[in-house]
N, C-alpha and C positions, 0 to 999 in steps of 0.2 A: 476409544478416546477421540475427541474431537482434532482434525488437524486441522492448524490457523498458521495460513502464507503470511509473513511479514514482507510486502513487495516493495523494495527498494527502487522507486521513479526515476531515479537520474543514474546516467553512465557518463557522464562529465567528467573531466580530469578533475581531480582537485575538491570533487566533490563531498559535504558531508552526510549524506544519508548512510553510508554507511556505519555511523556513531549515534544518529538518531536512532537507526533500526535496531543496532546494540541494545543500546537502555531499554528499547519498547520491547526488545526478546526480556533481558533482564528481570522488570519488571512482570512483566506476562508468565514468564517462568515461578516466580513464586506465587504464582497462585495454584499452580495443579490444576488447572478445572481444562488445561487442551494440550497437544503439542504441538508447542511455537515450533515455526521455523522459518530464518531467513532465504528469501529468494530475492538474488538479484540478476535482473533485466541483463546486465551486462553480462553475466557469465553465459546467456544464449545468444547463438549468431540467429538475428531476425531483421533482416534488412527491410527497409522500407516498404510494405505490403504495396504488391503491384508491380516493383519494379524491375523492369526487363534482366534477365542474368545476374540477379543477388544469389551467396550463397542462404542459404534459408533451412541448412542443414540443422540448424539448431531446433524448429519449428515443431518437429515431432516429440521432442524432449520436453521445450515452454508447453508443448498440450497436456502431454502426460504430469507435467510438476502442478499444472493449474489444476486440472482434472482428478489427482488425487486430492485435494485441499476441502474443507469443507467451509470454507470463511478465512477472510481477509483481512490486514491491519496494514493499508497504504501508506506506506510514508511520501508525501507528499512535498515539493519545494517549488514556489511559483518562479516561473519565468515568463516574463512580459507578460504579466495579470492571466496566466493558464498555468496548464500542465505542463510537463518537458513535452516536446516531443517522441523521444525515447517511450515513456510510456502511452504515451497514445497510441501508438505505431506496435505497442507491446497490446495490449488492449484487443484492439483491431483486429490481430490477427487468429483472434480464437471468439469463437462465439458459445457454443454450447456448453462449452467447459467454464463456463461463468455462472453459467441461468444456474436459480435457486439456490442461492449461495449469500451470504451475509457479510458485512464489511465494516471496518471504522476506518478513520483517517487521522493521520497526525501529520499534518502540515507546517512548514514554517516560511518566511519569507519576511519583509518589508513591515506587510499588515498582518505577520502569521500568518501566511500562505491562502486566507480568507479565497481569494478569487480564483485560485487555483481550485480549492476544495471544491468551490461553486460550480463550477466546470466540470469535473470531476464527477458531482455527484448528477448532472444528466448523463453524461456516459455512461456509467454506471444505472442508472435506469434504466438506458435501454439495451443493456444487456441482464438486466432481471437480476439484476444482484439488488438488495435493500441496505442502502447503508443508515447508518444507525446515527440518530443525532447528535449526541455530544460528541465534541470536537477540540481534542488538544491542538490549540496553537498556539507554536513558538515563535517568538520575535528573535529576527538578528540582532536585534538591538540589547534586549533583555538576557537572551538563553542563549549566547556566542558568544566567545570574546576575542576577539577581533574577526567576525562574520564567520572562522571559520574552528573553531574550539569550542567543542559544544558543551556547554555547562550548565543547564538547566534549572530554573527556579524549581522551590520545593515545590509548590501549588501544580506545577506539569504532573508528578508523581499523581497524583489525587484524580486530575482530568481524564489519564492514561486509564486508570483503572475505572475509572467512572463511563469511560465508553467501552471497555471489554467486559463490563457488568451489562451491558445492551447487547453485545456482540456475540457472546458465548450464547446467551437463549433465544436469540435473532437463527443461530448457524443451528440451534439445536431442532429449533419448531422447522424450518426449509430444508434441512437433514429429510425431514418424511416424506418431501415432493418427490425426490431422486429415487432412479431405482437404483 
């Protein structure tokens, strides 16, 4: 069976991708067709790629969690029209354990996390992952209530599945590039 990393982008206080990435397992879970599973950024220590005396003891573990995964479902939340830093800096620090690998996005933010995703999906290029077109996004405005209580329009359910109907035979056909 197919395994699909649900990457949770932000390690913020206070943050909510941990209740977005909920729902997207949730959802993803009845369908049977992979085994979801959430990974979040924050539970490995990966300091700043590059920087003098970080511990970076987490680094072998983020390889290994990426590297078993065969495809991706980023939950995404823009900050100042990008990605967090967090996972950029999570990104970065592995390269081969990406290539040949398939991905959707489910963003929120402002404008539904649009500029973020945008962003996102060059990175994502040039590490050889293909992410898949449809794109649930969430408005703080519509699918929060009060920015931070995630309540979701029905029409999100529809989107969510309409881009892991791309994603599951996206990861299945680059499943045969890998040895």
């Amino acid at each position: 069976m197919l395994k699909i990393g649900i990457v949770l982008g932000s390690t913020r206080e206070g943050r909510v991708s941990p209740q977005v990435g909920a729902w997207v397992k949730e959802l993803a879970d009845k369908r049977g067709d992979a085994d979801y599973q959430i990974i979040d950024i924050a539970d490995f220590k990966l300091p700043l790629l590059g920087e003098a005396g970080g511990d970076a003891s987490g680094a072998a573990d983020w390889s290994a969690q990426i590297n078993g995964c065969d495809g991706f479902v980023f939950i995404v939340q823009e900050y100042n029209h990008s990605i967090t830093g967090a996972l950029k800096n999570a990104l970065d620090y592995l390269r081969v354990e990406w290539n040949n690998k398939a991905a959707g996005i489910v963003s929120y933010g402002s404008v539904g996390g649009a500029r973020a995703t945008e962003h996102l999906r060059g990175i994502l290029s040039e590490l050889s992952v293909a992410h898949v077109r449809v794109h649930p996004a969430l408005s703080l405005f519509t699918d929060f209530e009060n920015g931070s209580v995630f309540k979701p329009a029905d029409v999100q359910k529809d989107s969510v599945n309409q881009m892991l109907d791309q994603v599951i035979p996206w990861t299945t056909a680059l499943k045969t590039l890998r040895p």
